[in-house]
C-alpha positions in Angstrom: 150.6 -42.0 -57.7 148.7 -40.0 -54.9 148.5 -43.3 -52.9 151.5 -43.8 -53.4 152.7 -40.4 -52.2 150.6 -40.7 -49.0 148.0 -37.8 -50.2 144.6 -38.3 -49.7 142.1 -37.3 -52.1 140.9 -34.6 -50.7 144.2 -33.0 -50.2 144.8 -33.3 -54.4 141.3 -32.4 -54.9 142.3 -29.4 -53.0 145.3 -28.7 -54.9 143.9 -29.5 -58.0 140.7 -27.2 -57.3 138.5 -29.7 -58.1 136.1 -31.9 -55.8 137.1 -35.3 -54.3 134.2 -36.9 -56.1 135.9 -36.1 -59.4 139.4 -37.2 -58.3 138.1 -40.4 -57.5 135.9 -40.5 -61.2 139.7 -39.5 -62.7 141.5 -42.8 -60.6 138.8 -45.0 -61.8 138.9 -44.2 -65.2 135.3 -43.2 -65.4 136.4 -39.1 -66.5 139.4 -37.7 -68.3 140.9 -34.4 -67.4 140.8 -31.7 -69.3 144.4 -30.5 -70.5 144.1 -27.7 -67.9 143.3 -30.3 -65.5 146.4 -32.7 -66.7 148.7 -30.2 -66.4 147.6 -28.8 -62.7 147.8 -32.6 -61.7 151.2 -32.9 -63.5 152.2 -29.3 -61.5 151.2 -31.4 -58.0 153.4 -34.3 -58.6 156.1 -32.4 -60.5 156.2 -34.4 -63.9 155.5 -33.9 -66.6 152.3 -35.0 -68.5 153.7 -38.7 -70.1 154.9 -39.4 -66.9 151.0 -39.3 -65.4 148.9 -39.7 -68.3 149.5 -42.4 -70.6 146.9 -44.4 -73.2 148.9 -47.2 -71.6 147.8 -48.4 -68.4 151.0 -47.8 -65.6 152.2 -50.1 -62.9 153.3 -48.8 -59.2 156.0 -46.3 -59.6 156.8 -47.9 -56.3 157.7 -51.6 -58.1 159.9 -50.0 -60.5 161.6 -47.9 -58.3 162.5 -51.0 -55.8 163.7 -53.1 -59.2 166.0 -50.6 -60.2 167.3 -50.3 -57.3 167.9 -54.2 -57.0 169.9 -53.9 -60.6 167.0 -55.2 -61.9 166.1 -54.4 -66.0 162.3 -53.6 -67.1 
């Protein structure tokens, strides 16, 4: 999602008040956020939290948004 929305990892580490290190432990899986964390992620992108945290791994938002808009189904 922060790829996709042309941030860098610094600048959500910024916004997140967290260090770049750990954004990139969060994107790898290696870490989890704390529910504090979640949420000031969620507040970044505003979503809310099952639309960036899921047990589920999620495709691009980008590939879903491009099908739907070719009246493709999911």
């Amino acid at each position: 999602m922060r790829a996709e929305r042309q941030m860098t990892r610094a600048q959500l580490a910024d916004l997140v008040e967290i260090n770049v290190q750990s954004v990139g432990a969060l994107e790898r899986g290696d870490n989890y956020p704390s529910l504090d964390l979640a949420m000031r992620i969620c507040e970044v992108f505003e979503l809310p939290i099952e639309a960036v945290f899921s047990r589920d791994e999620f495709g691009a938002m980008s590939a879903e948004l491009y099908a739907n808009r070719n009246g493709a189904t999911s």
